[in-house]
N, C-alpha and C positions, 0 to 999 in steps of 0.2 A: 504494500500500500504506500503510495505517496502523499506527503505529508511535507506543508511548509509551516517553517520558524522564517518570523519576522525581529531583527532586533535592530537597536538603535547603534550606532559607529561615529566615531570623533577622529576624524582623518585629521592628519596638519596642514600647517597652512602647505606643502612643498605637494602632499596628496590631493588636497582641495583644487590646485591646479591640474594635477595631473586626472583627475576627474573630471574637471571642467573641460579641457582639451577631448578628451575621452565622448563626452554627451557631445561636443559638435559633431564630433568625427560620428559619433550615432546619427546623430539627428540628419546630416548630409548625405550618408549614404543612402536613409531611410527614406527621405523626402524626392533623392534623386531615381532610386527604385520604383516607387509609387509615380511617379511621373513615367519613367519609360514604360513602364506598365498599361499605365490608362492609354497613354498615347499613340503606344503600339496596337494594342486592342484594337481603339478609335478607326486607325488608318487602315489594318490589316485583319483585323477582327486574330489575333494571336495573341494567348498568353503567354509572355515573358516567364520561362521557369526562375526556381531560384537558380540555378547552378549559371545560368545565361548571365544571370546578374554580379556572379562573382568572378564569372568570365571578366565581365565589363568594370568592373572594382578592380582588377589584377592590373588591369592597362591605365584604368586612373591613377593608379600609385607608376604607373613607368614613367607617365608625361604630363599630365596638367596635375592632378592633384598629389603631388609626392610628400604633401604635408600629412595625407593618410597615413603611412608609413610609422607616422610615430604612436600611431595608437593598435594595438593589440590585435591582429588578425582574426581570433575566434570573438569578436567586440563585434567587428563589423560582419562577419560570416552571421552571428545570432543573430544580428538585425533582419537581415536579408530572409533568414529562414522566417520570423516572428509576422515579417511582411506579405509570407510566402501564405503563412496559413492564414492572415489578415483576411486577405484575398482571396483567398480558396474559402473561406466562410462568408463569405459574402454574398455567393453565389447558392450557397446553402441555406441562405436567410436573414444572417446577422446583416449588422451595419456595414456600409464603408468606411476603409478605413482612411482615416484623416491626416492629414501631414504635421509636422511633428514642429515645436517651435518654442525655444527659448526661453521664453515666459512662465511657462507652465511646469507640469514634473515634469525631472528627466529620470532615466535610468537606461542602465547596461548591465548585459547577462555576459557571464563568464562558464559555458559548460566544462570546464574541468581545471585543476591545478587549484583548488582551495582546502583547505585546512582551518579546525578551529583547538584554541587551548581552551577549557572551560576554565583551568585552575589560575592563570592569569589575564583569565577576560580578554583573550587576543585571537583575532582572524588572519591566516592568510591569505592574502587576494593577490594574484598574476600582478606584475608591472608596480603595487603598490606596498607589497612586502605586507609588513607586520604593521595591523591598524587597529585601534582601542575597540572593543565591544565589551556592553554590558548584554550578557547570556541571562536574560530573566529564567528561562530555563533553559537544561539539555536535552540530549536526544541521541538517541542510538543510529544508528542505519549510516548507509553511504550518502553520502552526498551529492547528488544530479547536477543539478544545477545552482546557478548563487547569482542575484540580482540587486547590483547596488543600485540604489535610488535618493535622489534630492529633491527636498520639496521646495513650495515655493517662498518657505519660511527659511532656507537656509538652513535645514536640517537633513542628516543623512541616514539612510539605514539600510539594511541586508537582508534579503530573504531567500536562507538556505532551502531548497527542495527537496527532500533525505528519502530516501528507498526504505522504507523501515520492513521489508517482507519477511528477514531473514528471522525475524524477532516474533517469537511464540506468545500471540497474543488468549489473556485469561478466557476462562469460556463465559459464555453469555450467562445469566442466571437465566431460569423461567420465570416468564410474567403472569406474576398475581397482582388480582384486585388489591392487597393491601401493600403493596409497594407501587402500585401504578397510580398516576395521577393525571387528570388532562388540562393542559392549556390552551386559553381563549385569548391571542392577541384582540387586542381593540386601541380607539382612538382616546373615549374619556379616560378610562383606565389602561395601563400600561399592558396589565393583562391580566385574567378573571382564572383562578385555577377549580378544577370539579367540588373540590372541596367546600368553595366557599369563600373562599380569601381570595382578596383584590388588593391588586399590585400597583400603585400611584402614580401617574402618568408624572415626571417632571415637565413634561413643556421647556426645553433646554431653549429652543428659540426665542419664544414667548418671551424667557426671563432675562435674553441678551436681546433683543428688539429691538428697543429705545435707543441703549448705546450705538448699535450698529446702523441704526438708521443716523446718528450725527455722524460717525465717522465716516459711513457713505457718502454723506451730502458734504461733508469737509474734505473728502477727497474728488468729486467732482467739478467742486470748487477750484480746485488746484491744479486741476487741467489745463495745457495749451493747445489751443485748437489749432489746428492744422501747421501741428509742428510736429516733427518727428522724435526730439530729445525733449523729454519731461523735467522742469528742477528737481532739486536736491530733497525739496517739503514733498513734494509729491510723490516720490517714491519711499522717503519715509512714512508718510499716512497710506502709501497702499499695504508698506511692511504692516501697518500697525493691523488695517481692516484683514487681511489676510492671516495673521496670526489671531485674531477674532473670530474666522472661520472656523479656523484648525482648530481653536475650544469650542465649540461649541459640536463641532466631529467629534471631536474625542469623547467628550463626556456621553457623544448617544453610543458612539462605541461600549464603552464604559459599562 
């Protein structure tokens, strides 16, 4: 069974760039892909495989793009594949998928070469060596895949994908009436269980509203219209609205 671990990571400032560099070099190939894709389509009605595109990534690192080169091969290979299945679900029903941009979260998948120490809270990641993690828990099994992520808050984290098959999971008990119970999500309540007990909705939004609606209209305010570089206030009040988001996720996580 697969099974992912989400943790939290404190890169330095020397890995902060080397991640940074890392999400262009994602974002460029990702965006560059997704375009030969449609456009190929469009004019020849032909899907671009993924292997076509890593054909086309081999020759951008020979001649125009050799600034690829400094970012990690299986970085840009996982994108292409990620793009691959994008796109091959799409057609199966899901969304299309979107181009990728700056602003937003990034993240990059590493399928092999990581390592973790529980006992002194340390990960290995490809290219960035030894990086701080707090391991809220462990976990057995190998490890698949490992997907560093930065949000839009300037915060970074790791989500290892572990095989845990090999591991002799306990047996089920049987289900009795007196250990079984049922749940009724709802709206006014959080949720109603068979018993009888009702569960308190907090209204997480509701009780950040107010604030969030000043800091909205304080950073709309700070907007420059039809300029392409924002000051200095304005993207410190979009930090602020945006890490206002992020509590108010967290807590329905919670």
């Amino acid at each position: 069974m697969l099974k992912a671990y989400k943790y939290r990571i404190y890169p330095t400032i020397e890995q902060q760039n080397k991640l940074t560099n890392y999400f262009g070099c994602n974002r460029f190939i990702y965006n560059l892909g997704l375009e030969t894709k449609i456009s190929t389509y469009i004019s020849a009605k032909i899907n671009v495989s993924c292997f076509d595109l890593m054909k086309q990534m081999t020759e951008l690192k020979k001649n125009e793009a050799k600034w690829l080169k400094e970012c990690p091969s299986q970085i840009l290979q996982a994108s292409l594949c990620n793009l691959d299945n994008a796109y091959t679900s799409f057609f199966r029903g899901q969304g299309f998928p979107k181009f990728k941009n700056k602003y937003k979260k990034q993240s990059i998948s590493f399928p092999q070469g990581v390592s973790v120490n529980f006992k002194e809270n340390k990960i290995f990641i490809p290219k960035l060596k030894i990086v701080d993690c707090i391991f809220s828990k462990e976990f057995k099994g190998n490890i698949k895949t490992v997907t560093v992520s930065k949000t839009v808050t300037n915060k970074y984290f790791v989500s290892i994908l572990v095989d845990n098959s090999s591991i002799i999971l306990p047996t089920k008990k049987s289900i009795t009436e007196s250990r079984t119970i049922g749940i009724d999500l709802g709206i006014n309540d959080l949720a109603i269980l068979s018993n009888g007990t009702k569960i308190k909705n907090n209204r997480t939004l509701n009780k950040y509203l107010s604030t969030l609606k000043i800091e909205q209209r304080t950073l709309s305010r700070r907007v420059k219209i039809k300029s392409k570089e924002q000051s200095k206030n304005y993207l410190k009040q979009k930090m602020k609205v945006a890490l206002l988001h992020e509590r108010i996720k967290n807590i329905r996580l919670d």
